[in-house]
Each structure stands twice: as structure tokens, then as C-alpha cells.
N, C-alpha and C positions, 0 to 999 in steps of 0.2 A: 792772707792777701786776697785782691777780689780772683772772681771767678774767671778762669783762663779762657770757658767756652764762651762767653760774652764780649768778645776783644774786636766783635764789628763795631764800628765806631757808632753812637745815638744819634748820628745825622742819614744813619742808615737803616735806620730799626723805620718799622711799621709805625703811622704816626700815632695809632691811641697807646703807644707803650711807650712814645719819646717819652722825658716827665713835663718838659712843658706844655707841649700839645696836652697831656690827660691833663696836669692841671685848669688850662683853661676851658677844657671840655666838663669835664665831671668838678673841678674847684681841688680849692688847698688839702683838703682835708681826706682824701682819696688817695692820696699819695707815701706810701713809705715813707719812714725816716731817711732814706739811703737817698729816695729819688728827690727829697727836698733840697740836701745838702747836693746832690749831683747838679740842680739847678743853680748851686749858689758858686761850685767849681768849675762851672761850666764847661770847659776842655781836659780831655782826658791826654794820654801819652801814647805813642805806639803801642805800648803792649798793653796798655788799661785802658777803659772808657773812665768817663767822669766818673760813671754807678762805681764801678771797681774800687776809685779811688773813696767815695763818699761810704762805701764798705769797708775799708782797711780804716777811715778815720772813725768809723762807730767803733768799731773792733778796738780801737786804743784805749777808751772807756768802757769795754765790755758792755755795748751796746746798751749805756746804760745814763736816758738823756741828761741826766742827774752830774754825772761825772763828765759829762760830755762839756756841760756849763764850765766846769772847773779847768779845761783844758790851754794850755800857754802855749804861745808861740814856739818856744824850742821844742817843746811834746810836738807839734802839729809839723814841724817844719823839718822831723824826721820819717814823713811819707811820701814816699816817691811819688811825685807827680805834682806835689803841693810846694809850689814857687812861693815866695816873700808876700807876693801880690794876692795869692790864693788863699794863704794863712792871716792875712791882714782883713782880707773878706770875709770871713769865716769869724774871725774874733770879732767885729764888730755887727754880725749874727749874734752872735751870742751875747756880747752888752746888750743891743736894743730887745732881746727876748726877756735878758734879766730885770731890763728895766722895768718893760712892760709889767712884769710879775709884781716888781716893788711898788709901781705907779697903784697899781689895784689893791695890794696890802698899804698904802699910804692914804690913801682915798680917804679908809679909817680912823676919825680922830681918837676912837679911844678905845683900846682895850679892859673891858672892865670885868667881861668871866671869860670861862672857860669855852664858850662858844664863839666870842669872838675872838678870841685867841685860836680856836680849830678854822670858822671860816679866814684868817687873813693867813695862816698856814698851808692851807689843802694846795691852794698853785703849785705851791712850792714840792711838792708831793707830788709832782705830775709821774712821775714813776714808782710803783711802790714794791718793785721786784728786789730791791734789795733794802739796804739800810742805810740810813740819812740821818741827820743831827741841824738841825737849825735852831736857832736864838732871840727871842723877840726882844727890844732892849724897850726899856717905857721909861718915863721921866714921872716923875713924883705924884703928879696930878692922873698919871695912865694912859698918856699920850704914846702913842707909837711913834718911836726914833728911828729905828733899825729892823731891818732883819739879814740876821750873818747867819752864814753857813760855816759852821763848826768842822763838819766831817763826811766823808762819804766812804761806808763801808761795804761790805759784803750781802753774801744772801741771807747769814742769819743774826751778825753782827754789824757793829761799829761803835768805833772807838771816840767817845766824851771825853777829852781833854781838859779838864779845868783850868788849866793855862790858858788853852785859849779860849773857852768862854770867856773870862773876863779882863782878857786883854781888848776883846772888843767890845765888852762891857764897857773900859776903864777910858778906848781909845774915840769912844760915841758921847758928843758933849751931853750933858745934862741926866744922864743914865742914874736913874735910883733902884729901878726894879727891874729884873728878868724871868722867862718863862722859858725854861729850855723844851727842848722837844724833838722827839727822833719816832720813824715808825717803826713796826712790823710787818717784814712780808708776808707772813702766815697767817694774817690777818687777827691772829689773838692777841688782843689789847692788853691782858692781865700784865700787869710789872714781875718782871722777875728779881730774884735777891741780888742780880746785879744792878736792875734797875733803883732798886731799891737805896743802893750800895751808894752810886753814883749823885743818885737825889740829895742825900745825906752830905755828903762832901761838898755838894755845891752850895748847901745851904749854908755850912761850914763855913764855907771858902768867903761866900758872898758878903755875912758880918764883920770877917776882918777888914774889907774894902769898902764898909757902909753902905753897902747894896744890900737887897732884899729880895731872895729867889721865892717868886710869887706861886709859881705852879710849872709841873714838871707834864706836859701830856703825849702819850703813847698813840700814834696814830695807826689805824687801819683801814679797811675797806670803807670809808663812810661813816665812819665813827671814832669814837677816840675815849681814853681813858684821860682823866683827869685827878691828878696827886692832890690838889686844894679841895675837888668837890669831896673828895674821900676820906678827907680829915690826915692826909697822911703827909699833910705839907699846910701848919699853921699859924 
């Protein structure tokens, strides 16, 4: 829960610590993840400031902005302080952020290697402290349809469900080819015998439903592993 010692209300704080005041002093990007979302719940409660409460809603996601996208109204709408109106502000933060994300991966008419496949990815990686799973879906010609989120896992795992890659395969009109994709925190790109494991089944999976899993890429710091450039997806 937030911090007890901070329960003066942020119309009381000093102004270059309010978070709006330092925003418009210093700009958006100076500002914590806590104090963004505390601008966006504007009012806190008797015993919590806004910060408090914009720290119990990181805290629900394990601080982790990845999982934070994923987040529903009955998740958000069991933290004190966060009214119908709060949680309905906060969700539609987070669609027009996703959007944003999708608009700049859509931009893209065509995915045709594995570079353009890493740059319409990386957005979506904006955290890479744990483990992620997203899905490029392409139509015949290589055109970008989709990009779904599969999963969102742990610090040194997550779980590839071939169910549901290609239920959103199956459920994205026009969909011939996929490129799944998940990173590592540890920043070693090498595939493990799981990854290896998972690739194989999708590829599997994908000819029964006349799909064609094109490439499978391991994302890191800045770099990425690529299953097609390495002949180990052909």
C-alpha cells in the first residue's frame, strides 16, 4: 500500500514536487511512473494522496508498465481510493497509449525481414525487466494486420500458449503468416531448448490452420535473435 509518511495531501507539498507543477516546469518525461498516473487520479482519500494511490495501482502489475496495459476494470476497481470514474480514466490511458503504440507499428506497410519485424516490435518492449510474448499477424503479400499480446510473464519466464497465438491468428481477417516474439531480461538473445521447443509446435500448429509461422525473434537490449535469419525456421 502507498507510503503512510506521505498522507499530506499534493496541494500541500512544495510546488516543484506537486507532479503537475514539475511537469510543466521540467516536461512529461521527468516525472515517475507513480506521479504520471497520480496526475491522471487526480484526488487522493484521507489516508492516501493520489501518489499513494497511483503506487498501490503500479504495485498491482508488479510495477511492470507491460502488465499495467493489461489491466481491467474489476483489477483496478479493487483499490481503495479508485471510484468507477477513476478506473474509467485510467482505462482509457491506457487504450489511447496502446493505440499510440499500434498507430506507429501500423504506419508499416510491410513486414518483409527480420529488422522490420524488430523495429515495429521494440514499442511494445518498452519494459524489458521481465518477459513478454507478442504476435505479428501478416496477410499473404506481408502486410502488417495485427499485433496481439499473447502473455505477460515473469523475470525469467513466460508462458507461449499456442491456443492462443492462433486464436488471434484465426480471429484477425486475412491472416496467412505469423512471427511470434517474446524477449529476455538478461539481455542474452541465444534461444533456449524451450525456445526451441515452443518454435517447433508453432510451426506444427500453424500448417494444420494453413498458416505459416515465418520467424520466431528473441528480443534484448537493442538487438534481437532472429529463428529465419539462422536457418532454424524454413
Amino acid at each position: 500500500m502507498g507510503n503512510k509518511a506521505n498522507h499530506i495531501s499534493i496541494k500541500n507539498w512544495a510546488n516543484e514536487d506537486k507532479p503537475r507543477e514539475k511537469l510543466l516546469d521540467k516536461g512529461a518525461v521527468s516525472l515517475t511512473n507513480a506521479e504520471l498516473l497520480a496526475i491522471l487520479i487526480n484526488t487522493g482519500t484521507q489516508n492516501n494522496s493520489a501518489l499513494d494511490i497511483a503506487k498501490d495501482v503500479l504495485a498491482l502489475s508488479g510495477n511492470d508498465l507491460i502488465a499495467f496495459e493489461q489491466l481491467e476494470f474489476n483489477q483496478l476497481s479493487k483499490i481503495k481510493g479508485l471510484g468507477p470514474k477513476k478506473v474509467v480514466t485510467l482505462l482509457a490511458a491506457i487504450e489511447l497509449g496502446r493505440r499510440g503504440k499500434l498507430a506507429k507499428a501500423m504506419s508499416r506497410k510491410k513486414v518483409s525481414t527480420s529488422k522490420d519485424a524488430f523495429e515495429v516490435l521494440l514499442p511494445f518492449y518498452d519494459d524489458l525487466s521481465r518477459e513478454h510474448c507478442y504476435v505479428l499477424l501478416l496477410d499473404q503479400s506481408n502486410k502488417l494486420l495485427a499485433v496481439q499480446p499473447i502473455s505477460a510473464g515473469g523475470l525469467t519466464s513466460t508462458v507461449v500458449d499456442p491456443r492462443i497465438v492462433f486464436r488471434k491468428a484465426v480471429e484477425t481477417k486475412n491472416t496467412a503468416q505469423l512471427i511470434i516474439s517474446h524477449n529476455h531480461p538478461s539481455g542474452n538473445i541465444n534461444p533456449s531448448v524451450a525456445d526451441k521447443n515452443i518454435t517447433q509446435k508453432l510451426i506444427d500448429g500453424a500448417k494444420l490452420l494453413d498458416l505459416k509461422m515465418i520467424d520466431h525473434l528473441i528480443i534484448g537490449h537493442n538487438e534481437y535473435f532472429s529463428f529465419a535469419d539462422t536457418a532454424l525456421i524454413s
